[in-house]
N, C-alpha and C positions, 0 to 999 in steps of 0.2 A: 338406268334403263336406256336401252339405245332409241336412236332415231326411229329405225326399225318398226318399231314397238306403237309407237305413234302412227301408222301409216292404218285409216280404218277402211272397211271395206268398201264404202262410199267414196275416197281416195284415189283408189283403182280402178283402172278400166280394165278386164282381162285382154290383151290383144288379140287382134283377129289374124296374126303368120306365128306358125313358128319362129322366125329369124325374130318378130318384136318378142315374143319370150325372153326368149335366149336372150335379145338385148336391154332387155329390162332386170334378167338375173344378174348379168353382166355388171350393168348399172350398181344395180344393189350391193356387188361382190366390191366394185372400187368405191363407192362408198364406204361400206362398212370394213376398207381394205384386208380385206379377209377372200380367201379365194376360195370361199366354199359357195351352194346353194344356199339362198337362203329360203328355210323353210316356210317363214310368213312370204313372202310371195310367193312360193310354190301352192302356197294352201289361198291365198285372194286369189289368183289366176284360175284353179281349179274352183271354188268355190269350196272348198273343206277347210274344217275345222282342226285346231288343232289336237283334239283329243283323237282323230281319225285319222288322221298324218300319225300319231304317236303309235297307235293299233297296226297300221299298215307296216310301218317301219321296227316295230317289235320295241318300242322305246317309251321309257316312261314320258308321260305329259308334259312333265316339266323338264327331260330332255331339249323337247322341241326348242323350247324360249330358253333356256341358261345354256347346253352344252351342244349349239348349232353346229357346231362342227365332231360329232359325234361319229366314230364309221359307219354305226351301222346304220344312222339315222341317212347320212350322206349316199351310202350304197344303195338306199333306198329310191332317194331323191335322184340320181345319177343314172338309176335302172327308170327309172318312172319317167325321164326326160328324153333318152333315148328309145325309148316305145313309143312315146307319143309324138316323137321327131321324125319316126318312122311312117306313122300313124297318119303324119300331117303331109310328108309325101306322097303319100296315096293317095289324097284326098282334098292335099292344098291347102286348109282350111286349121289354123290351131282350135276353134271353139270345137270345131266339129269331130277334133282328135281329143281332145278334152272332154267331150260326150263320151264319146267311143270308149277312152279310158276308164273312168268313172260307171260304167251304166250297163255297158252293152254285151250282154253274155254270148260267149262264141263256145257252140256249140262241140268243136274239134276237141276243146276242154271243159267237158263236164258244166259247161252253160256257166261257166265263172267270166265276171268281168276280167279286163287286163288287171284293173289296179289288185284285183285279190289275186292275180296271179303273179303280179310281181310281189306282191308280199310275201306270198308264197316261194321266194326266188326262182322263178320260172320267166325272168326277163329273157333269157336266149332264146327257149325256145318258141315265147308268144315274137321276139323278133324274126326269126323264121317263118313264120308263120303269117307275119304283116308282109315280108319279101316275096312269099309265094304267093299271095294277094295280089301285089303287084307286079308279079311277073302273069298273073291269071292261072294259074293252076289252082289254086283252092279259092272255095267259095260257098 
């Protein structure tokens, strides 16, 4: 069992920038010298579980923990981080792109949050869609 595996939600703080994200995945990645995302802190930082991370990413459960470096699991993770990185530029805040992600139905798509629409592989165009936010054309 890895290190990993050991880290409980009580453990973690979610940070409050994008950039400590990224530099806690970072962390994680040269630890476990593996240069993927890793899912358990993808899933503490969000607050989701891992049988939700598995649904989103179209990947059995035990995926998540045995085959972390799975494509479609990663393509998931890789889409999920780039919306929310976009997400955190508009708004400066990772908790608060981390809401947004998880919760918050945007209406231009059928009132689905980002996370079900990146599941749905629709990361580019919910990134457009974040861009023309923050250039003020859509709202």
């Amino acid at each position: 069992m890895s290190a990993e595996a050991n880290i409980e939600p009580s453990d973690y703080d979610a940070p409050d920038t994008f950039d400590q994200f990224i530099s806690d995945l970072k962390a994680r990645a040269r630890h476990a010298k593996s240069p993927i995302i890793s899912p358990r802190m993808f899933c503490l930082a969000l607050g989701m579980d891992v049988q939700t991370l598995a649904a989103r990413a179209h990947v059995h459960r035990v995926t998540v923990n045995r085959a972390q470096g799975a494509e479609r699991l990663q393509a998931y993770l890789r889409d999920a981080v780039r919306v929310m990185g976009a997400a955190a530029e508009v708004n400066g805040s990772f908790q608060d792109a981390a809401f947004w992600f998880r919760n918050e139905p945007i209406g231009a798509f059928d009132f689905k949050a980002p996370e079900q629409l990146v599941s749905e592989g629709r990361a580019e165009e919910l990134l457009r869609y974040v861009q023309s936010l923050s250039a003020g054309v859509a709202g």
